[in-house]
The first five atom37 places (N, CA, C, CB, O) and aatype in JSON, in Angstrom:
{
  "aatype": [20, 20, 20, 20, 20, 20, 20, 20, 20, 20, 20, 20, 20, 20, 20, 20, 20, 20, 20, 20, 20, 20, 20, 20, 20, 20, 20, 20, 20, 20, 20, 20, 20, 20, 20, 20, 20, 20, 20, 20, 20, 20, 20, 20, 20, 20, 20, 20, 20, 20, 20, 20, 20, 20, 20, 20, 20, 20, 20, 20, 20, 20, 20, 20, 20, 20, 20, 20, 20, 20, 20, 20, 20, 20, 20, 20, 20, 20, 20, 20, 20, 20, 20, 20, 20, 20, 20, 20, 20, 20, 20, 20, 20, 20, 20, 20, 20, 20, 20, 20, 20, 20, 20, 20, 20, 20, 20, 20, 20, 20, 20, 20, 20, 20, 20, 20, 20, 20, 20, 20],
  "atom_mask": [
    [1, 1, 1, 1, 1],
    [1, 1, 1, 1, 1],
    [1, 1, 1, 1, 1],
    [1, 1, 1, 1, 1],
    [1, 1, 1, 1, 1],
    [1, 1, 1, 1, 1],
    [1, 1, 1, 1, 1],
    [1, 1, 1, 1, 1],
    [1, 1, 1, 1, 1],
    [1, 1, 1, 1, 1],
    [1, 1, 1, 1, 1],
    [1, 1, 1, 1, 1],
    [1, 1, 1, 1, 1],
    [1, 1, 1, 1, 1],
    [1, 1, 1, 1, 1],
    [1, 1, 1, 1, 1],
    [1, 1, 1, 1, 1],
    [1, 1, 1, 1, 1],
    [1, 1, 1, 1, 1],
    [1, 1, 1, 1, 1],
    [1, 1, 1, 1, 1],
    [1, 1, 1, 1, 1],
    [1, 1, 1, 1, 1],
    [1, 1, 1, 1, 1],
    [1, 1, 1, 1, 1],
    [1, 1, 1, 1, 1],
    [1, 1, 1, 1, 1],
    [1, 1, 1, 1, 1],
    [1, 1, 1, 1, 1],
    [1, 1, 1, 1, 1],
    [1, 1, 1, 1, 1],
    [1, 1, 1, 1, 1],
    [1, 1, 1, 1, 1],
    [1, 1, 1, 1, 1],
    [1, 1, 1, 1, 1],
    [1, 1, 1, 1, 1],
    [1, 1, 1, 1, 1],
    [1, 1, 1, 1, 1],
    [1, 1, 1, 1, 1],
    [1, 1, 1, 1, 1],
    [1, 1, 1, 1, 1],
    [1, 1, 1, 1, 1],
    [1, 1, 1, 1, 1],
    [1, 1, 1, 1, 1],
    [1, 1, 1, 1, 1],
    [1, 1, 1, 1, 1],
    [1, 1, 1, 1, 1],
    [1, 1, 1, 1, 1],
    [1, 1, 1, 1, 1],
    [1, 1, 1, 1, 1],
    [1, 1, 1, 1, 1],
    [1, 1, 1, 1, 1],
    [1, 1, 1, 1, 1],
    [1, 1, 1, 1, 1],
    [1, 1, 1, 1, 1],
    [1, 1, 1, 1, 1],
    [1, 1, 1, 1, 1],
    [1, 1, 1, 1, 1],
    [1, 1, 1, 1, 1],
    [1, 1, 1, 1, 1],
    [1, 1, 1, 1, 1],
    [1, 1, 1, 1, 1],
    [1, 1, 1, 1, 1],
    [1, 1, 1, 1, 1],
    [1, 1, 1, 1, 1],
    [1, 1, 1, 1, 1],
    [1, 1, 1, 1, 1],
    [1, 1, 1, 1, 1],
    [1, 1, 1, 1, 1],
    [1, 1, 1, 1, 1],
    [1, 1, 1, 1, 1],
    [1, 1, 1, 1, 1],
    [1, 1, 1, 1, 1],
    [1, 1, 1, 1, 1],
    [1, 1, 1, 1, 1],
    [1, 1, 1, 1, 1],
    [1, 1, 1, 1, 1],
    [1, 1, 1, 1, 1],
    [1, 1, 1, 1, 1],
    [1, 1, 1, 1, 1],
    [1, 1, 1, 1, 1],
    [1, 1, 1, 1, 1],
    [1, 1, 1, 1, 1],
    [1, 1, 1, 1, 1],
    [1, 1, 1, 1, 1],
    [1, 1, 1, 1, 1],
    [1, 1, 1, 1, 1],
    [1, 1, 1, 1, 1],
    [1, 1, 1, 1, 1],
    [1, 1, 1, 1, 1],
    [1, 1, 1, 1, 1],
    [1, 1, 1, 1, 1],
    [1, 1, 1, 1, 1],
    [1, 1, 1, 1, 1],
    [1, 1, 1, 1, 1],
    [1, 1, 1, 1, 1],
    [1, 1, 1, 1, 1],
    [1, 1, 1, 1, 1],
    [1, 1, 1, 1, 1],
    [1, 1, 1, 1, 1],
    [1, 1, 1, 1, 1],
    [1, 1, 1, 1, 1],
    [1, 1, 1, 1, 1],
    [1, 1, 1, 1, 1],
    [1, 1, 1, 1, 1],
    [1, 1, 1, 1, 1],
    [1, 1, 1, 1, 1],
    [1, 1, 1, 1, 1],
    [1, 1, 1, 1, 1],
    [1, 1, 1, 1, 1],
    [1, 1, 1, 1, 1],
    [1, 1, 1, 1, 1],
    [1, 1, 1, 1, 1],
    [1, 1, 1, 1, 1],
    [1, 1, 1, 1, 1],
    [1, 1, 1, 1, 1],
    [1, 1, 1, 1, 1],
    [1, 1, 1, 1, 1],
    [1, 1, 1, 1, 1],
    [1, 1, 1, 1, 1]
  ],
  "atom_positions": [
    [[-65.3, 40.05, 66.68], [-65.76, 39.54, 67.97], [-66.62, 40.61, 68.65], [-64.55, 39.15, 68.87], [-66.32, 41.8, 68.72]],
    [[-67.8, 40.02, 69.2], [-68.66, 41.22, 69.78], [-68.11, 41.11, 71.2], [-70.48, 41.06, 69.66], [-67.86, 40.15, 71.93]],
    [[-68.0, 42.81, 71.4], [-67.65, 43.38, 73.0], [-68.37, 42.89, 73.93], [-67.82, 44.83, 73.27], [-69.59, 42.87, 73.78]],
    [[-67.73, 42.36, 75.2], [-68.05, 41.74, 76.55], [-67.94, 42.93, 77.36], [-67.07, 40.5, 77.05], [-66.8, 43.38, 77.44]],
    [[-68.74, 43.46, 77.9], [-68.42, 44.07, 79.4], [-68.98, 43.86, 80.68], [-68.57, 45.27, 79.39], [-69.96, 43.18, 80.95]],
    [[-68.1, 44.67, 81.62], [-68.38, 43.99, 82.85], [-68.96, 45.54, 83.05], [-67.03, 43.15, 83.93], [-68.64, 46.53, 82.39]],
    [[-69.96, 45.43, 84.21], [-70.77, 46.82, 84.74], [-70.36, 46.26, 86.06], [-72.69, 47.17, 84.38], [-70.23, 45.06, 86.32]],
    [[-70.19, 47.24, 86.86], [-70.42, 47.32, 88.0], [-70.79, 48.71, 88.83], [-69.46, 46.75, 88.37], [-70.43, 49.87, 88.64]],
    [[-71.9, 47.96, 90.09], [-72.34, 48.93, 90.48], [-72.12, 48.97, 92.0], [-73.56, 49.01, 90.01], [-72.11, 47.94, 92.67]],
    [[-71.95, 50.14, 92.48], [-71.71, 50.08, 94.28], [-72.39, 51.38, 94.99], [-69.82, 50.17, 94.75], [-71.68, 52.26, 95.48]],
    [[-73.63, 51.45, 95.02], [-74.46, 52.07, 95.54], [-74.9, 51.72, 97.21], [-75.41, 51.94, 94.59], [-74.2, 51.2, 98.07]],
    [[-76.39, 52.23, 97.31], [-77.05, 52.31, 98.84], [-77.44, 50.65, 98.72], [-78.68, 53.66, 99.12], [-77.59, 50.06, 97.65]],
    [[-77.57, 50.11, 99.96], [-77.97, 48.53, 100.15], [-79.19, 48.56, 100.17], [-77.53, 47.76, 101.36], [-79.55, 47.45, 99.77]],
    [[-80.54, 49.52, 100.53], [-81.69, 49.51, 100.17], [-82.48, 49.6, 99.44], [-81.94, 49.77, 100.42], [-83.7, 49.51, 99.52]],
    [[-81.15, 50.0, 97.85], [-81.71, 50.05, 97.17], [-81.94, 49.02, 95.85], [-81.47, 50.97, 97.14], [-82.44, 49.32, 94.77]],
    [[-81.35, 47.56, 96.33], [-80.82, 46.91, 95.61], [-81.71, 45.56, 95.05], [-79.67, 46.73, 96.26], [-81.33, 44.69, 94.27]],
    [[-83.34, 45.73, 95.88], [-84.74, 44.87, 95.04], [-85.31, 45.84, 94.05], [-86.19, 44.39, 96.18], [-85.97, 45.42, 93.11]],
    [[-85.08, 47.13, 94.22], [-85.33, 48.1, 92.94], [-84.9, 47.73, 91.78], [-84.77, 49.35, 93.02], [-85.43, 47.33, 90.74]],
    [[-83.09, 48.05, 92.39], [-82.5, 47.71, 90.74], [-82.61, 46.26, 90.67], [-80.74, 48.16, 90.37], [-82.83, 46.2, 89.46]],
    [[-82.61, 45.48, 90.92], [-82.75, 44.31, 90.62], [-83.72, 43.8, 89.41], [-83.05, 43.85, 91.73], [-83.62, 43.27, 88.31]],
    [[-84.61, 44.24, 90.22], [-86.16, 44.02, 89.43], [-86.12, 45.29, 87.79], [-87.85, 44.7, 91.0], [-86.66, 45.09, 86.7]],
    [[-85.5, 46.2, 88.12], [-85.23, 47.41, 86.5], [-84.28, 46.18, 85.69], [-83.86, 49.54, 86.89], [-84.65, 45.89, 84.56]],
    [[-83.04, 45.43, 86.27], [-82.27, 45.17, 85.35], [-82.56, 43.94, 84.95], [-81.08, 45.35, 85.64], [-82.01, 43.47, 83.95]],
    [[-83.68, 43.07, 85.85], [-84.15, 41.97, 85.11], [-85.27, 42.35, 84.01], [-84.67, 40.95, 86.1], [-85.68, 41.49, 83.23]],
    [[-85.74, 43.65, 83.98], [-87.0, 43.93, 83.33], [-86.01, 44.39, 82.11], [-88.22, 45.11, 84.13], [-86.74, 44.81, 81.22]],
    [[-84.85, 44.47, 81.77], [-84.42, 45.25, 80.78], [-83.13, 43.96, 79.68], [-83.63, 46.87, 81.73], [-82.42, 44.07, 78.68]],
    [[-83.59, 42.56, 80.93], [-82.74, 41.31, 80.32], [-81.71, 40.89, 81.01], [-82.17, 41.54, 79.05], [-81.31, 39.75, 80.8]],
    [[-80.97, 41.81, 82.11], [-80.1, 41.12, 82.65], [-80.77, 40.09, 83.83], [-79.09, 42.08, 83.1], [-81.69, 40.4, 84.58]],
    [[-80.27, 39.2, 83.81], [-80.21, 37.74, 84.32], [-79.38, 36.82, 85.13], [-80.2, 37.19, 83.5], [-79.56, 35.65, 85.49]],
    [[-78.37, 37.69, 85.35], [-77.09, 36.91, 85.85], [-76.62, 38.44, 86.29], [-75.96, 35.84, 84.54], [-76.7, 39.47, 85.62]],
    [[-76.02, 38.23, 87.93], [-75.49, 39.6, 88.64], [-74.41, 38.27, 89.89], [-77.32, 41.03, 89.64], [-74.63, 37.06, 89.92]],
    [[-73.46, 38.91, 90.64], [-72.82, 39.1, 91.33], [-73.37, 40.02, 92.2], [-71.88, 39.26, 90.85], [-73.83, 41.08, 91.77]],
    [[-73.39, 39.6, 93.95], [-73.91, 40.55, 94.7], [-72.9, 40.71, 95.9], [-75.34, 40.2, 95.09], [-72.69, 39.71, 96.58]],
    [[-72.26, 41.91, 96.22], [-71.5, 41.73, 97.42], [-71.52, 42.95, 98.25], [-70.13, 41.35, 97.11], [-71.43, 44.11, 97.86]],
    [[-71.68, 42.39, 99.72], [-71.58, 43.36, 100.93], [-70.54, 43.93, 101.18], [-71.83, 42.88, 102.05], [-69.54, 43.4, 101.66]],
    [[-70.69, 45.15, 100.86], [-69.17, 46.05, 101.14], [-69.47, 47.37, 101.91], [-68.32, 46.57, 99.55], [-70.46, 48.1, 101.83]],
    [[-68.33, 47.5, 102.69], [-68.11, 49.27, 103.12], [-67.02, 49.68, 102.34], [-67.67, 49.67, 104.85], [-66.19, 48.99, 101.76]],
    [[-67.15, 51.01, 102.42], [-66.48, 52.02, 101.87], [-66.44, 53.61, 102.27], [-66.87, 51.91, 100.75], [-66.79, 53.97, 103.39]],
    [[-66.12, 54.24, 101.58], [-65.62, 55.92, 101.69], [-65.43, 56.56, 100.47], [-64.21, 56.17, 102.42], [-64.57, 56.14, 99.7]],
    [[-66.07, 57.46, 100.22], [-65.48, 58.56, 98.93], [-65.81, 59.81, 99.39], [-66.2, 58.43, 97.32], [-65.16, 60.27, 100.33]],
    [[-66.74, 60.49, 98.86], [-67.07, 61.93, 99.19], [-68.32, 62.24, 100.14], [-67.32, 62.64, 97.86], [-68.84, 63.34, 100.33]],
    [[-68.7, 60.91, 100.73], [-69.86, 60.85, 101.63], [-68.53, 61.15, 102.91], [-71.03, 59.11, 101.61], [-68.65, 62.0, 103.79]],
    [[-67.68, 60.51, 102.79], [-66.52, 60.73, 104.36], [-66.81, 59.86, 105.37], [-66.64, 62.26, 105.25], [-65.88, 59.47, 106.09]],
    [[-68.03, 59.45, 105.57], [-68.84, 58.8, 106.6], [-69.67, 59.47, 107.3], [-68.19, 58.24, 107.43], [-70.09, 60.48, 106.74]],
    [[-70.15, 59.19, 108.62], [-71.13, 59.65, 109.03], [-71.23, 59.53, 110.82], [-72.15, 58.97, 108.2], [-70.55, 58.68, 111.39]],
    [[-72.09, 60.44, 111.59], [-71.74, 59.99, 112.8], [-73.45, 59.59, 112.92], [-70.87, 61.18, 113.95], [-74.49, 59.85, 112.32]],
    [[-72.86, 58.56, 114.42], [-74.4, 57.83, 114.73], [-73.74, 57.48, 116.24], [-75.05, 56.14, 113.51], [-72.57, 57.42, 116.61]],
    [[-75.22, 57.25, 117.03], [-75.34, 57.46, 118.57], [-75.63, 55.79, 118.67], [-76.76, 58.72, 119.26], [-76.66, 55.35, 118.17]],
    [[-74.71, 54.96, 119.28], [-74.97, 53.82, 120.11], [-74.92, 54.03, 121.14], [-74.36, 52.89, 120.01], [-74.09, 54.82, 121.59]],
    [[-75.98, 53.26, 122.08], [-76.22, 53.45, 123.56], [-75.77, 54.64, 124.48], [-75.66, 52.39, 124.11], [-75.33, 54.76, 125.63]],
    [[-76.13, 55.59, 123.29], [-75.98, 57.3, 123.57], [-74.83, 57.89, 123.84], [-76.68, 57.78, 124.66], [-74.65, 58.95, 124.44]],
    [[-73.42, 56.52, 122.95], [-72.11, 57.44, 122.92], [-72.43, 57.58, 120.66], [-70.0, 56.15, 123.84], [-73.0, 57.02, 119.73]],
    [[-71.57, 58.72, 120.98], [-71.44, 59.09, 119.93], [-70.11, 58.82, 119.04], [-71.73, 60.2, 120.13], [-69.01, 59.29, 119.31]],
    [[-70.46, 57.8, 117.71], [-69.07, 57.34, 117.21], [-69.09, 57.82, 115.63], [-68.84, 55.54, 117.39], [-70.25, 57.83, 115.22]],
    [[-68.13, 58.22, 114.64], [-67.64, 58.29, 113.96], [-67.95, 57.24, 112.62], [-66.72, 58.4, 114.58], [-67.12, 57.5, 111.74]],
    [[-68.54, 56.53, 112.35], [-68.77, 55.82, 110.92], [-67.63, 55.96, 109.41], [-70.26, 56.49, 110.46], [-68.08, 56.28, 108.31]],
    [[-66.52, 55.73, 109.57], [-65.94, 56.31, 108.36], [-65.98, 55.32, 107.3], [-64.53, 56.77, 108.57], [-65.44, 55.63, 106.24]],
    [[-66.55, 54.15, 107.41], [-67.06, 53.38, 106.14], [-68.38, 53.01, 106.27], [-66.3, 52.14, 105.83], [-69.04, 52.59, 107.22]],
    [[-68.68, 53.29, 104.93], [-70.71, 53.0, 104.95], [-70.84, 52.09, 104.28], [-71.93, 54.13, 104.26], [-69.96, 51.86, 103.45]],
    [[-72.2, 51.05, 104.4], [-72.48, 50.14, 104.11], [-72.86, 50.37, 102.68], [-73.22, 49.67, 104.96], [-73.52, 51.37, 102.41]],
    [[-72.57, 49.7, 101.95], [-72.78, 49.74, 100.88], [-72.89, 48.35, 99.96], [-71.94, 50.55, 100.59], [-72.35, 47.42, 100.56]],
    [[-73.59, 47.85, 98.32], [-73.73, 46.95, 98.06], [-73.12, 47.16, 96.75], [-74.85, 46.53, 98.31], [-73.33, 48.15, 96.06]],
    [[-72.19, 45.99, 96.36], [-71.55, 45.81, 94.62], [-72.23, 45.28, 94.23], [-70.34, 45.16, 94.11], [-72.76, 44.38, 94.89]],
    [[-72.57, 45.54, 93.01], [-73.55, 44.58, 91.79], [-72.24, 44.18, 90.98], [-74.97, 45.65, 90.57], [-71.28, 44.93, 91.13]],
    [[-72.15, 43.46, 90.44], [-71.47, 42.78, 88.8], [-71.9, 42.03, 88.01], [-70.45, 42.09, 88.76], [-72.31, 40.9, 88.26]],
    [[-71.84, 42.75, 86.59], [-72.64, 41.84, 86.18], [-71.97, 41.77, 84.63], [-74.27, 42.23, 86.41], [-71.37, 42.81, 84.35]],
    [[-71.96, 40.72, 83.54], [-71.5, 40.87, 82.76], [-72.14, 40.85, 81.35], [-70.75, 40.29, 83.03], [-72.85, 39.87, 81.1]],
    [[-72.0, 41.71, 80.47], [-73.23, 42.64, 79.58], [-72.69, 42.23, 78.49], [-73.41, 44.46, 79.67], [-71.54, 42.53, 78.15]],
    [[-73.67, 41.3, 77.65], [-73.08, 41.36, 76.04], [-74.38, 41.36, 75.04], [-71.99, 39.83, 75.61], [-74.1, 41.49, 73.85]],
    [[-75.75, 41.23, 75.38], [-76.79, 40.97, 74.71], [-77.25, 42.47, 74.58], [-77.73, 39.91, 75.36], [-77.48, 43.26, 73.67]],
    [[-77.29, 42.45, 76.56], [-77.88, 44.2, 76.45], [-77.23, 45.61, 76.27], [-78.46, 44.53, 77.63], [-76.21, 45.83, 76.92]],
    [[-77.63, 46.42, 75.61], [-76.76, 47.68, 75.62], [-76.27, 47.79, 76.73], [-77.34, 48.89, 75.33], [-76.94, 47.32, 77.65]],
    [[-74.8, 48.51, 77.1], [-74.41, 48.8, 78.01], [-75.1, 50.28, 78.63], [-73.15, 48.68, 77.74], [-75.39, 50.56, 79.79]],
    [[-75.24, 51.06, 77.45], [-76.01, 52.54, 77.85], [-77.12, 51.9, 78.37], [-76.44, 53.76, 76.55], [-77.23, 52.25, 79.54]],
    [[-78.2, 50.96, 77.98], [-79.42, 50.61, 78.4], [-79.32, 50.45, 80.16], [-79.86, 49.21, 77.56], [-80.05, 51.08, 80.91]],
    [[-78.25, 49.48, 80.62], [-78.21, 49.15, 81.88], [-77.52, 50.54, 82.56], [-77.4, 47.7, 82.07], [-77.56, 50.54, 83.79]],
    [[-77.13, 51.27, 82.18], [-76.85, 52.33, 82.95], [-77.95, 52.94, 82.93], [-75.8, 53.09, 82.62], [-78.33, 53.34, 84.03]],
    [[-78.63, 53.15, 82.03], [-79.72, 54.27, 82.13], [-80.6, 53.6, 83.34], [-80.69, 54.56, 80.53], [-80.66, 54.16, 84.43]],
    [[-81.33, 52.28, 83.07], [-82.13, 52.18, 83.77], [-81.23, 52.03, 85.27], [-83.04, 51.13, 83.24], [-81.84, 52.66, 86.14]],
    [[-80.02, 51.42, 85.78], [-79.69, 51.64, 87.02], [-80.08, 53.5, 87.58], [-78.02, 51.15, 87.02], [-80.74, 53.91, 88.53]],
    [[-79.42, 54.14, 86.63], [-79.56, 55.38, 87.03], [-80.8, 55.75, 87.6], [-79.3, 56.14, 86.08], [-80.88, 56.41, 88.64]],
    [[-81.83, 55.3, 86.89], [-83.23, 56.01, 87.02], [-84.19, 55.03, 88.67], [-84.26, 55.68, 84.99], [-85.32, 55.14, 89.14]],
    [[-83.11, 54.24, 89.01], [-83.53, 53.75, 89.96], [-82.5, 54.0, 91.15], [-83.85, 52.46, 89.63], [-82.73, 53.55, 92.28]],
    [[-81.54, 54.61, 90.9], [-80.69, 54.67, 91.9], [-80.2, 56.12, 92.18], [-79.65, 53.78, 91.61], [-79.71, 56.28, 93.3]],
    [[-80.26, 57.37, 91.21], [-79.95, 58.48, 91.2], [-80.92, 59.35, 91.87], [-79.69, 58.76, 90.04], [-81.9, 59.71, 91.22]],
    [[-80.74, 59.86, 93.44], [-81.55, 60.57, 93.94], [-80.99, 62.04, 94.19], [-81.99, 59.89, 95.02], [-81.55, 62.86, 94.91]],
    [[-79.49, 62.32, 93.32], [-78.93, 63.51, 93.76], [-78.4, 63.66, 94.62], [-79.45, 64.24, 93.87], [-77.73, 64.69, 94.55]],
    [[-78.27, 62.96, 95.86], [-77.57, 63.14, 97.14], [-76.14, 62.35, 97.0], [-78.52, 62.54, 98.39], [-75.65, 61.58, 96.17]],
    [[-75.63, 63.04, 98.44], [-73.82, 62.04, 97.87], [-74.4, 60.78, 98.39], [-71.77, 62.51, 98.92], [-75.44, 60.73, 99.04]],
    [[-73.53, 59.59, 98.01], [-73.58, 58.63, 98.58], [-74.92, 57.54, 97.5], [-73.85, 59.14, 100.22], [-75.5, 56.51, 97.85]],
    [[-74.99, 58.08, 96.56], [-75.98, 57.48, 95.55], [-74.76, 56.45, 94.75], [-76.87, 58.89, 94.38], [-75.15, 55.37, 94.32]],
    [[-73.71, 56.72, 94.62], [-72.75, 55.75, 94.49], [-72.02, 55.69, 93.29], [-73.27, 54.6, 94.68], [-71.53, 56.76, 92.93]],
    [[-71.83, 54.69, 92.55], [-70.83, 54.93, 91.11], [-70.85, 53.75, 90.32], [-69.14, 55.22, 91.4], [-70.69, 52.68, 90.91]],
    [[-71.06, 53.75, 88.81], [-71.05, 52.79, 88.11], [-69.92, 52.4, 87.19], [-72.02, 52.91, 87.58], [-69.95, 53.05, 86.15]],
    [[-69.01, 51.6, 87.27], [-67.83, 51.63, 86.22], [-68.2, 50.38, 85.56], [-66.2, 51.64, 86.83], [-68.72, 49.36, 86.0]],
    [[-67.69, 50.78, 84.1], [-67.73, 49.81, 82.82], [-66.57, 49.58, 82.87], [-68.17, 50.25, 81.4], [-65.79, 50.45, 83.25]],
    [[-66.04, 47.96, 82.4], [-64.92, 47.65, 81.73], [-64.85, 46.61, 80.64], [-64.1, 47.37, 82.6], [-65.28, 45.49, 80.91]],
    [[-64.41, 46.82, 79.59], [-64.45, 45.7, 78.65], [-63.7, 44.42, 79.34], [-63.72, 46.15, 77.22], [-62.8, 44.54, 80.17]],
    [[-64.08, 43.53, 79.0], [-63.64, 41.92, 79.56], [-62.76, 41.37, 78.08], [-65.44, 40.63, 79.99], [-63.26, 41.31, 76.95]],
    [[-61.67, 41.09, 78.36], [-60.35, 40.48, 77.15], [-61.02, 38.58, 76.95], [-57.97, 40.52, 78.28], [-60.87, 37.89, 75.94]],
    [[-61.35, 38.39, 77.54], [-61.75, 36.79, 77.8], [-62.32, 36.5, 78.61], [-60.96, 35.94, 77.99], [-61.91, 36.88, 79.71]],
    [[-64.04, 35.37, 78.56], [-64.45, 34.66, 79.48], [-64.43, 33.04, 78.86], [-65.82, 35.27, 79.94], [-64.65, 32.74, 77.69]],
    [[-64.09, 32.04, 80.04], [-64.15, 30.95, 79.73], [-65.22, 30.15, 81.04], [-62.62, 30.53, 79.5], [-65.18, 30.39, 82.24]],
    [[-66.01, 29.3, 80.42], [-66.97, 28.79, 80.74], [-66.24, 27.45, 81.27], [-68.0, 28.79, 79.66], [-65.81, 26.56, 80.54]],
    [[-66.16, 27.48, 82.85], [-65.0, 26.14, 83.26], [-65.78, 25.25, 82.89], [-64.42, 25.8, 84.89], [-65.36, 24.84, 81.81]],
    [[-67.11, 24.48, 83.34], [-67.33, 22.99, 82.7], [-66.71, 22.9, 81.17], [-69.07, 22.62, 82.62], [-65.66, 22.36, 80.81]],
    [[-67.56, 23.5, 80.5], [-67.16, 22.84, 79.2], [-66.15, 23.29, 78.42], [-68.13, 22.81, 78.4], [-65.72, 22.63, 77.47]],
    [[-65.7, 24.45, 78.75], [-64.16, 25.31, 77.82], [-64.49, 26.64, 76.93], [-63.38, 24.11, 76.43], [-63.71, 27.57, 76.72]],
    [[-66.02, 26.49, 76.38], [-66.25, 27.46, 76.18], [-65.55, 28.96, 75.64], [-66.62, 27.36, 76.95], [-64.5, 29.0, 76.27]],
    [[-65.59, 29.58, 75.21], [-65.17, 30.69, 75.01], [-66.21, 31.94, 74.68], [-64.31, 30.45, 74.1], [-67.17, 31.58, 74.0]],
    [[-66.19, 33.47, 75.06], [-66.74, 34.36, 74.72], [-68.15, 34.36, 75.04], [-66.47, 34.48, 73.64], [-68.52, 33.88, 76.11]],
    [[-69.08, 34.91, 74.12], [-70.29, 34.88, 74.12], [-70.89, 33.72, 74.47], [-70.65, 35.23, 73.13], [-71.84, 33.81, 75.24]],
    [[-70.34, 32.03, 73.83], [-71.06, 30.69, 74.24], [-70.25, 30.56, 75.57], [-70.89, 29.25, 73.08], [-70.47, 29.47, 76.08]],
    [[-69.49, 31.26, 76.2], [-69.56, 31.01, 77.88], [-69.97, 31.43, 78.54], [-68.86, 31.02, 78.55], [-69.57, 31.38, 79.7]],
    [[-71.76, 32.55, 77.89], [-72.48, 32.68, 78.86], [-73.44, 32.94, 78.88], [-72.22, 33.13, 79.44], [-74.06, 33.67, 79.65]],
    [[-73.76, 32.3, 77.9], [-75.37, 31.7, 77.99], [-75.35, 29.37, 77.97], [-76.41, 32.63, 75.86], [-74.52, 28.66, 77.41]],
    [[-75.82, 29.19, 78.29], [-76.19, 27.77, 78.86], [-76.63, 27.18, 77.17], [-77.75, 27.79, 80.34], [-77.49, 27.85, 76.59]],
    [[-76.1, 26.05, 76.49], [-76.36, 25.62, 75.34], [-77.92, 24.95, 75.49], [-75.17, 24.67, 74.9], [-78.75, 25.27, 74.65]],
    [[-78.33, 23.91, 76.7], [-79.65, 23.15, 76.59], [-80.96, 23.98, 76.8], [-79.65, 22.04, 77.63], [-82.12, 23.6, 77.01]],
    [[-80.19, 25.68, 76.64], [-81.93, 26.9, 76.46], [-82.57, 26.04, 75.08], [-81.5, 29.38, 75.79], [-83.64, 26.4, 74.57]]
  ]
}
């Protein structure tokens, strides 16, 4: 059985028509997109509303998911990297996980034919 994985990515939110456009240029086609805050080694940040000064301890941030079986998994990391790695904290983190089972609810599907569309 060929390996399914899931990528996910949770980087800066501005940067996310960049990668978009790298990971459709490299075959991925299908993503999960979600608005999230968070905290790691950025800590947060302070910022001035109506010239009081507040504390930020979760930053805006965006999840990608997406699930990888055609394209190399090194491939989609590399190119996320090269669009998202500027060296500074807060550039974010990519985790791989192999997927045990996908099932395609209309038709029952299993594995690889639950995810690509049969009438291509």
């Amino acid at each position: 059985m060929d390996t399914i994985s899931k990528v996910t990515i949770i980087t800066r939110r501005e940067k996310f028509e960049e990668l978009k456009d790298a990971l459709t240029a490299i075959g991925i086609t299908g993503m999960t997109v979600t608005l999230v805050e968070g905290s790691g080694v950025q800590k947060g940040t302070i910022r001035y509303y109506r010239g009081i000064k507040e504390e930020v301890k979760l930053m805006p941030k965006i999840k990608i998911e997406m699930i990888v079986c055609e394209v190399p998994v090194q491939t989609v990391i590399d190119a996320s990297l090269k669009v998202l790695q500027t060296g500074e904290i807060g550039d974010g983190k990519i985790f791989v996980s192999e997927e045990l089972r996908v099932v395609k609810i209309r038709t029952g599907e299993e594995g690889r034919a639950a995810l690509v569309d049969a009438e291509e």
